[in-house]
N, CA and C atoms as an extended XYZ file, in Angstrom:
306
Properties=species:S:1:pos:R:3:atomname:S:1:resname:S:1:resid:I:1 pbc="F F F"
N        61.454      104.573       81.422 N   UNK     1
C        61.301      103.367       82.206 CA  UNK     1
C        59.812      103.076       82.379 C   UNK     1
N        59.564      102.013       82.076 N   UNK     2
C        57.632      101.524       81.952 CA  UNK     2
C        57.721      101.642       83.448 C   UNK     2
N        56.504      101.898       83.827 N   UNK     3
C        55.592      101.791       85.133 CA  UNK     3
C        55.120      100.103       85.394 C   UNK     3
N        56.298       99.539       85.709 N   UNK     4
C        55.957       97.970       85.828 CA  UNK     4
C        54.647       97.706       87.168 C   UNK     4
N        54.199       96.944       87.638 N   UNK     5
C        53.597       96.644       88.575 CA  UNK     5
C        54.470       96.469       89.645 C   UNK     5
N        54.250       97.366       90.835 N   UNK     6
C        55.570       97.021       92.232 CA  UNK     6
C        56.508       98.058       91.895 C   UNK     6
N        56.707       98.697       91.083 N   UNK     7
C        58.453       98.925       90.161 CA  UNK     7
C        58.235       99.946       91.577 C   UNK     7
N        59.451      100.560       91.407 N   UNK     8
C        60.017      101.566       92.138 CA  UNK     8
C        60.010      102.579       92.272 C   UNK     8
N        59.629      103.259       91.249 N   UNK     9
C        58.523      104.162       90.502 CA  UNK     9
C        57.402      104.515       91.030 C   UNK     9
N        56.495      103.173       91.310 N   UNK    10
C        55.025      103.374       91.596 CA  UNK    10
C        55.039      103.174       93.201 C   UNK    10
N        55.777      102.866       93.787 N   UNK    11
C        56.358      102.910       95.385 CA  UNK    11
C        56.114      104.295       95.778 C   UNK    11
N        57.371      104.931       94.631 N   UNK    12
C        57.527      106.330       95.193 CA  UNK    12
C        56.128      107.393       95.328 C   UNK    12
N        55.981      107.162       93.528 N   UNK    13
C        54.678      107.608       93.552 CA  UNK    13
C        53.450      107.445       94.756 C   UNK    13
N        53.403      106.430       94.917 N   UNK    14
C        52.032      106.131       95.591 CA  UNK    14
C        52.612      106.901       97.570 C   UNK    14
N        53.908      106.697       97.983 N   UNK    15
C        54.385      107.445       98.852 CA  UNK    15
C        53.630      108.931       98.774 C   UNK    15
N        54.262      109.081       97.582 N   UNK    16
C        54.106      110.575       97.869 CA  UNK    16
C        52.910      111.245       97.607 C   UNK    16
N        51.853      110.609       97.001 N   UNK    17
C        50.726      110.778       97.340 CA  UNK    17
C        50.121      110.913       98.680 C   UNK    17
N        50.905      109.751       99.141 N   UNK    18
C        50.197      109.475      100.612 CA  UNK    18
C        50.625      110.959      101.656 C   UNK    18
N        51.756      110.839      101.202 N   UNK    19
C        52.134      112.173      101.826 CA  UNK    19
C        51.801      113.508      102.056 C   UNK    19
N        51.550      113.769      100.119 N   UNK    20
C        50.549      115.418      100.001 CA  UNK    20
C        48.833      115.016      100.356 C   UNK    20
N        48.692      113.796      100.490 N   UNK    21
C        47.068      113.943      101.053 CA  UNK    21
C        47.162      113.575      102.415 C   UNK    21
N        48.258      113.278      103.242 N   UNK    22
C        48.213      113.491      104.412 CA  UNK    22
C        48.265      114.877      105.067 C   UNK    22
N        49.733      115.653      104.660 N   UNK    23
C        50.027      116.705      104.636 CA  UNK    23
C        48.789      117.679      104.300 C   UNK    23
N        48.082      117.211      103.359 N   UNK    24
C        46.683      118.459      103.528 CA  UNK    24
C        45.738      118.408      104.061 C   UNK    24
N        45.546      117.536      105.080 N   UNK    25
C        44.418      117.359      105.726 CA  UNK    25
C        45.246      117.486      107.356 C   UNK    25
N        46.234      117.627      107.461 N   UNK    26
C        46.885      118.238      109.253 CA  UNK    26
C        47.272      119.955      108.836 C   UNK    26
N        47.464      120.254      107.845 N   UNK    27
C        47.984      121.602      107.398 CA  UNK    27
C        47.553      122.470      108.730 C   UNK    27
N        46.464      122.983      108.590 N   UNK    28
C        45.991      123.923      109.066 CA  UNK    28
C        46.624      123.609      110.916 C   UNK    28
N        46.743      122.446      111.132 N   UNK    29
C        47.250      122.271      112.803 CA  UNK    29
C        48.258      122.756      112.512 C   UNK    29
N        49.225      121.962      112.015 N   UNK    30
C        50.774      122.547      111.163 CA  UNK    30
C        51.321      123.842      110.996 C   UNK    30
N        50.430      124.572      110.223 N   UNK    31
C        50.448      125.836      110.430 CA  UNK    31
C        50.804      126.710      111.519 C   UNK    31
N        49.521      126.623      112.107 N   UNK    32
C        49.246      126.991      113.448 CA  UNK    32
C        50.233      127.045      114.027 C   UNK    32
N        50.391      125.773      114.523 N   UNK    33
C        52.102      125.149      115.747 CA  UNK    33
C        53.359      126.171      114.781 C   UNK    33
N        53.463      125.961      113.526 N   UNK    34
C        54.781      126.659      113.083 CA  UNK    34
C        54.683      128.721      113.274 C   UNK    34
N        53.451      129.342      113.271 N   UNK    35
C        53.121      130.923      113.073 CA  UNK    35
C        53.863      130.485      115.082 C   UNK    35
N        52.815      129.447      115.932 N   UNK    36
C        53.300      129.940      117.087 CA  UNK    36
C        54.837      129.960      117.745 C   UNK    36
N        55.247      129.110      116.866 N   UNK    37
C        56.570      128.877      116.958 CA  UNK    37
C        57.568      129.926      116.616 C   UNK    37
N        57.551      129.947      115.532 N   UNK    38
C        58.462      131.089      114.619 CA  UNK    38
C        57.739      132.384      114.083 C   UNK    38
N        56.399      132.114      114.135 N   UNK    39
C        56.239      133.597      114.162 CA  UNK    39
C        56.053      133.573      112.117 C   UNK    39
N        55.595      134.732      111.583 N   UNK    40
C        55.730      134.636      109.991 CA  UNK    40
C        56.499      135.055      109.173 C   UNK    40
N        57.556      133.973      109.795 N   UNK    41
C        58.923      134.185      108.736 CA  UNK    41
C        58.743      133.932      107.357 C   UNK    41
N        59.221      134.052      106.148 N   UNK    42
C        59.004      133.841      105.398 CA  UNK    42
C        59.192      132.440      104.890 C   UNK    42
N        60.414      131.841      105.469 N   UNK    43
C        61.234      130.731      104.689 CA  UNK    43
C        61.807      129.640      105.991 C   UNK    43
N        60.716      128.947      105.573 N   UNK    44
C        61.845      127.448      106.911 CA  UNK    44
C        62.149      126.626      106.423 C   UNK    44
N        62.914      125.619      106.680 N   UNK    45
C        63.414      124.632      106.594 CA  UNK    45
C        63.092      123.241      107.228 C   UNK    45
N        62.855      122.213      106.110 N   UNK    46
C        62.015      120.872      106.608 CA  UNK    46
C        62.493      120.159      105.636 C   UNK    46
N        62.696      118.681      107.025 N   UNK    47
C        63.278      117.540      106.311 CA  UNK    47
C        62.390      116.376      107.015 C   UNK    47
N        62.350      115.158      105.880 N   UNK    48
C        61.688      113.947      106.283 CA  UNK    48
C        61.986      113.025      106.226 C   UNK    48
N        61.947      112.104      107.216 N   UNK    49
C        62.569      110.648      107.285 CA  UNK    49
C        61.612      109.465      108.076 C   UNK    49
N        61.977      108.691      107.830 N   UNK    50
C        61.065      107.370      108.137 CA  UNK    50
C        61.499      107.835      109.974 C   UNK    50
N        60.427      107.256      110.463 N   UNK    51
C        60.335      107.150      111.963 CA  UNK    51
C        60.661      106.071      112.561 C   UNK    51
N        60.993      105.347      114.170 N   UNK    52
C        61.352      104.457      114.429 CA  UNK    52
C        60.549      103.599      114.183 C   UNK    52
N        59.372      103.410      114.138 N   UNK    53
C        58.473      102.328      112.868 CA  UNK    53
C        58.318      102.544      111.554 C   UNK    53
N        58.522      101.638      110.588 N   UNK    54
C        58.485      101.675      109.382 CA  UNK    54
C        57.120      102.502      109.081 C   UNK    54
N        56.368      102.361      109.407 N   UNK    55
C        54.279      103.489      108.957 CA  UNK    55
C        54.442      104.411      109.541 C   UNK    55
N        55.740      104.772      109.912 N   UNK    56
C        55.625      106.669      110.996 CA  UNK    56
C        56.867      107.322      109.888 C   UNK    56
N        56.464      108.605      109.643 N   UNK    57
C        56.914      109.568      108.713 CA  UNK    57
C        56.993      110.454      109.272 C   UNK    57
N        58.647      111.120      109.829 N   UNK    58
C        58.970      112.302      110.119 CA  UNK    58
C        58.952      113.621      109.727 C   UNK    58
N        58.403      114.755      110.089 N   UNK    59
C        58.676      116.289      109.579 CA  UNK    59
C        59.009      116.981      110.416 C   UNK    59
N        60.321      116.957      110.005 N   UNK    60
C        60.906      118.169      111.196 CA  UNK    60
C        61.371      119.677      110.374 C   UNK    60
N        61.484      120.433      110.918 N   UNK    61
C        60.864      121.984      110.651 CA  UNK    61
C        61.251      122.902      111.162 C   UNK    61
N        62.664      123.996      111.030 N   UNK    62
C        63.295      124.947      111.825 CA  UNK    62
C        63.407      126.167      110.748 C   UNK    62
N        63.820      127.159      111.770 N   UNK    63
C        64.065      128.988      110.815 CA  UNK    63
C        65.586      128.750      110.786 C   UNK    63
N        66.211      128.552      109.506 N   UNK    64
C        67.673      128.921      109.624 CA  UNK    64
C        68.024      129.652      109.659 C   UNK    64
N        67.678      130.808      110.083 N   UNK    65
C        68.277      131.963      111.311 CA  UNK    65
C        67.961      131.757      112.755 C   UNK    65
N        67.897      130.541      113.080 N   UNK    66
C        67.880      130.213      114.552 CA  UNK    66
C        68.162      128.287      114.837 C   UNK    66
N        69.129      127.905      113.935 N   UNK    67
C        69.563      126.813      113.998 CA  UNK    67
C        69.812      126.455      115.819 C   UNK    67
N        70.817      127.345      116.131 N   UNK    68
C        71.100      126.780      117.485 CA  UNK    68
C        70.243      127.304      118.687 C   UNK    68
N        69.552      128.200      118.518 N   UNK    69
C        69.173      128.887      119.624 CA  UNK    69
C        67.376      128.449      119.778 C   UNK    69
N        66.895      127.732      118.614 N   UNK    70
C        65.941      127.516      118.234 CA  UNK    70
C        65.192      126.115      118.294 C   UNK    70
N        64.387      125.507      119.180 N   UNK    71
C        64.300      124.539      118.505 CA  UNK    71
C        63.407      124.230      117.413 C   UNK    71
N        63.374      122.855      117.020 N   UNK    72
C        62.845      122.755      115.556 CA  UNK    72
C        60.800      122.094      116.203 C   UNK    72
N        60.250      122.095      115.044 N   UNK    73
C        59.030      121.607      115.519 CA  UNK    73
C        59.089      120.144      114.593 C   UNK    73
N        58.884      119.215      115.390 N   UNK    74
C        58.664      117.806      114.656 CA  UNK    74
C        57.604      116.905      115.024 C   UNK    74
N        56.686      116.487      113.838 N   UNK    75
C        55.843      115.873      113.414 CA  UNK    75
C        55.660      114.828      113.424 C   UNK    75
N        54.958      113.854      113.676 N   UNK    76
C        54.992      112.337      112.870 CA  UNK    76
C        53.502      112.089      112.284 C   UNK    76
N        53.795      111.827      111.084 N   UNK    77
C        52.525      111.070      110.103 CA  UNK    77
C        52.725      109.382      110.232 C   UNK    77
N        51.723      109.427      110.690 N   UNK    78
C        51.325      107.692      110.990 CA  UNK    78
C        50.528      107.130      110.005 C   UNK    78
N        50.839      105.599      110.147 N   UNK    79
C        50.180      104.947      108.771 CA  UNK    79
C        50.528      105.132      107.200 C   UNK    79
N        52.396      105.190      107.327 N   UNK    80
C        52.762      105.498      105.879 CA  UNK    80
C        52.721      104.186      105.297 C   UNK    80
N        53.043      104.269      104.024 N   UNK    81
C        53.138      103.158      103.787 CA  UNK    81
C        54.389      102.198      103.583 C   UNK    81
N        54.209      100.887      103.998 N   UNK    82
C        55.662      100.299      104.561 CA  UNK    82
C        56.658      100.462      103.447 C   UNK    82
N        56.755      101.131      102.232 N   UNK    83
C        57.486      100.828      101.287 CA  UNK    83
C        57.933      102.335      101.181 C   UNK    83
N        58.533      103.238      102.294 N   UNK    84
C        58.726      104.798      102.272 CA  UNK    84
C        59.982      104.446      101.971 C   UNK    84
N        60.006      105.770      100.421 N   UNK    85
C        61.372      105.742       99.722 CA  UNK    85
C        62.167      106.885      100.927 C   UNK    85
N        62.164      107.454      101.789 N   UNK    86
C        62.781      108.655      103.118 CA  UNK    86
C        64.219      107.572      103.598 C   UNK    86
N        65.080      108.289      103.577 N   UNK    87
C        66.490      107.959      104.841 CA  UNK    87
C        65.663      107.677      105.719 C   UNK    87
N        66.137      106.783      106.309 N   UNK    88
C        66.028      105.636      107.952 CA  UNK    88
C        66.309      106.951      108.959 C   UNK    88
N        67.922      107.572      108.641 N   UNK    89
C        68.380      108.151      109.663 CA  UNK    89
C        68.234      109.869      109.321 C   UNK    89
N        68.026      110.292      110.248 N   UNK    90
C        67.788      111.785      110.017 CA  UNK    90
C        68.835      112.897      109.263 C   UNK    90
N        70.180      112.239      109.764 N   UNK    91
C        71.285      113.136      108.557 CA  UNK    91
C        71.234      112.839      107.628 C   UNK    91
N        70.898      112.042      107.204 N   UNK    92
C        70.927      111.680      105.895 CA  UNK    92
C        69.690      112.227      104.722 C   UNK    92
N        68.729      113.072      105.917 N   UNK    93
C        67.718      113.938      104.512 CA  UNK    93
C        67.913      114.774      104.119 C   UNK    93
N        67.459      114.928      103.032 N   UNK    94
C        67.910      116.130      102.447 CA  UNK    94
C        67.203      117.319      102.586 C   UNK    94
N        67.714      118.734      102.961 N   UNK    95
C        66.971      120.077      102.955 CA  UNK    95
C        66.001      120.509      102.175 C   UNK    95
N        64.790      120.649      102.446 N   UNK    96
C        64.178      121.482      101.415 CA  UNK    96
C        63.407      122.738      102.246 C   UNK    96
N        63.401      123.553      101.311 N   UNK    97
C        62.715      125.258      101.741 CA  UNK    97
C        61.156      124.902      101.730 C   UNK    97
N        60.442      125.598      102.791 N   UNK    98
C        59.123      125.956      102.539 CA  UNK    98
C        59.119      127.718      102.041 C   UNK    98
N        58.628      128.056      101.370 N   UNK    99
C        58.796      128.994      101.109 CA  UNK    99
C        56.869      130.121      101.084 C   UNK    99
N        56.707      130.724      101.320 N   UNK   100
C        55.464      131.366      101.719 CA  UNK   100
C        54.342      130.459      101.699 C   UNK   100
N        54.872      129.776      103.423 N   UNK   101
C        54.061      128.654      103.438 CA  UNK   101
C        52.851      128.958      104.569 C   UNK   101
N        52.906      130.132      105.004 N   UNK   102
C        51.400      130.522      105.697 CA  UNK   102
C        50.478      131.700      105.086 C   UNK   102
């Protein structure tokens, strides 16, 4: 599929740029808040979704060995850009592992 101008493609792309160069420049706070939280587990769990404004980008962040007893740590990245390919609603993201992420 060509890389049209606008396409859907270059949305995502340019998202997710915005994302890993957001994401690396709060890391080290991030960090921090998650070691004080959970301590240095090996493996958590984080999902992302658009926030109740379209330019706010959710990261929320739990040990699934402490789903219920635990709460999760959640984030917002501000100033996404209005065209975030993320679920609106929070069930609807999908799981992904951090995996030896301190």
């Amino acid at each position: 599929m060509p890389n049209t101008p606008g396409s859907e493609k270059e949305k995502v792309e340019a998202f997710l740029n915005w994302l890993f160069d957001k994401l690396q420049k709060v890391w080290d706070t991030v960090s921090s808040a998650l070691k004080t939280t959970f301590g240095y587990i090996k493996r958590l769990y984080v999902i992302f979704y658009q926030g109740l404004i379209s330019v706010e980008t959710v990261m929320e962040i739990w040990d699934p060995n402490h789903v219920y007893d635990q709460a999760s740590q959640v984030f917002k990245l501000r100033h996404a850009p209005q065209s975030s390919p993320l679920p609106t609603y929070r069930g609807e993201a999908q799981v992904l592992i951090l995996e030896d992420w301190y």
